[in-house]
C-alpha positions, 0 to 999 in steps of 0.5 A: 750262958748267953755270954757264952754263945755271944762269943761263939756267935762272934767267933763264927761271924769272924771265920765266915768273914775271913774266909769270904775275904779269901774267897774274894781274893781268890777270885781277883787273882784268879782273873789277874791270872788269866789276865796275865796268862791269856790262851795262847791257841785253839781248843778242840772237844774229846771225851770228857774234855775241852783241851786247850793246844798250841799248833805251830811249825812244820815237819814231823809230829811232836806232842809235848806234855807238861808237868804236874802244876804246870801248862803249855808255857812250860815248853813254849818259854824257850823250848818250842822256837828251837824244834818249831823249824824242824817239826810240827809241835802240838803243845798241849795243856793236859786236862785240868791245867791251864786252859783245859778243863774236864767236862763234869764229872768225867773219868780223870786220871793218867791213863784217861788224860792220856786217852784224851789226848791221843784223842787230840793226835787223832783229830789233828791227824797226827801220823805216830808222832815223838811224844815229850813228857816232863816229870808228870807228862812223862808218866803220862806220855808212858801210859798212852804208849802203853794204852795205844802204841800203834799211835805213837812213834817213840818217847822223850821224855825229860825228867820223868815220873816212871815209878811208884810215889812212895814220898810226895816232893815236899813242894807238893805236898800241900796237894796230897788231900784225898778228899773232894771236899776239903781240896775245894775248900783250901782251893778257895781259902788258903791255897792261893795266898799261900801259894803266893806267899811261898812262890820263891820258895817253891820255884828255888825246889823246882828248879833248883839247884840252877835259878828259876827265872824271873819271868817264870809267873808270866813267860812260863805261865806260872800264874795260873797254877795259883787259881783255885781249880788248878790246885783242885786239879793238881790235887787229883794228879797227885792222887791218880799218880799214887793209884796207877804208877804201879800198875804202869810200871808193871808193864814196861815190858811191853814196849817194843816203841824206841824210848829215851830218857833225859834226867839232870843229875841234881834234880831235887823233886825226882830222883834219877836213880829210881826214875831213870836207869830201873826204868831204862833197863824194864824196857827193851832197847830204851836209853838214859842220857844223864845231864848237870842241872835241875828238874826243869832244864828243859827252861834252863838248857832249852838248847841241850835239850832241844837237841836231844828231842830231835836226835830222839826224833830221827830213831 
């Protein structure tokens, strides 16, 4: 018997040693994150959280909305100096992402990131902008037009969520946890270093099938994806978008706000025929321009892109 609790004993000891040391690493690649990937503009107060935001250029409103895992880099690796001669741009890390940060336990979801940064339009004094959204941002851009379309002038968006999730992209599939526990827990012990691990491997999905680009950790800001409560964040996107996308869908009918949608034809996390053309024909008037490529052409094809947003911009 005493044999036997010695093992377990011994047992216990190495599982708290374990998980203390990735703890530790955790934490270090955490600050090597942010070392990396520095706040590249201003942050402003809205309910329920401090929004970190890039304001620069001239001209008519754009707001641009990432991804989900992603940050404001996404649309500043290339995208931004191409509209930034042509249009104000406020590039924005959506609530949990990059350097915004929800206050405590504030209402999160799609509809409540949306409120908040139509809050941020408000403060910055932005008259209907065009807003963009890629992939997640574009549920999210849909939800604001649909919950304050008097603040909004039309919508781009780039590969968009639009429908229901029946199946999580495999590449996220580590962040389908409904507990608030057990995603600390991985948050802090096994999601950065497996993250890390299996970087290629999830870019090359991403972004396939065209390359992803070798400087996508620090230009693209990927790096802060892996720091723990990014991963808890993301967590909770994918469990919002499970719980509102039907309801959001439901009510496509509803506006009357110029709407287009750009999908690449080999996207491999969003399929173009469930999230493009049903979505297209639910609105009046929207419009579905098809392209070659992958999920995140808007770092791959910034130029075709670019062009398109501000034909988008002139409707």
């Amino acid at each position: 018997m005493a044999s036997f609790l010695k093992t377990i004993m011994g047992s216990g000891a190495t599982a708290l040693a374990s998980a203390a040391g990735l703890a530790a690493f955790t934490a270090w690649n955490r600050k090597r994150a942010e070392e990396l990937v520095p706040p590249d503009g201003e942050f402003a107060d809205v309910k329920g959280a401090r929004l970190h935001y890039l304001d620069i250029g001239e001209g008519s409103p754009i707001v641009l909305v990432h991804g989900l895992g992603g940050q404001l880099r996404n649309f500043t690796y290339a995208l931004s100096e191409l509209l930034a001669p042509h249009h104000r741009l406020i590039v924005v890390d959506r609530p949990g992402s990059g350097y915004s940060a929800y206050h405590g336990d504030s209402d999160r979801g799609l509809a409540v990131q949306g409120a908040m940064i139509a809050e941020l339009m408000d403060k910055l004094g932005l008259h209907r902008p065009l807003v963009v959204g890629h992939s997640l941002g574009g549920a999210i851009a849909l939800a604001m037009a649909l919950a304050h379309p008097g603040k909004i002038g039309g919508l781009a968006l780039l590969a968009p969520l639009t429908q229901p999730i029946e199946t999580i992209p495999q590449v996220f599939k580590a962040l389908d946890l409904k507990s608030p526990l057990v995603r600390t827990l991985l948050a802090w012990t096994l999601a950065v270093p497996a993250g890390r691990l299996g970087a290629d491997a999830a870019n090359a999905q991403v972004f396939g099938p065209e390359p992803f680009p070798a400087d996508f950790e620090t230009r693209g800001g990927a790096a802060l994806t892996l720091r723990p409560e990014a991963f808890v964040a993301a967590c909770g996107d994918v469990e919002a978008a499970r719980a509102e996308m039907a309801g959001i869908a439901a009510r496509y009918g509803e506006l009357s706000l110029p709407v287009g949608i750009m999908f690449a034809k080999g996207d491999l996390l969003l399929d173009p025929s469930v999230h493009g053309q049903p979505t297209v024909s639910a609105i009046t008037g929207a419009e579905l321009k098809l392209i070659e490529g992958g999920h995140m052409f808007p770092l791959t094809q910034p130029r075709v892109t670019a062009d398109w947003i501000m034909e988008r911009a002139k409707t």
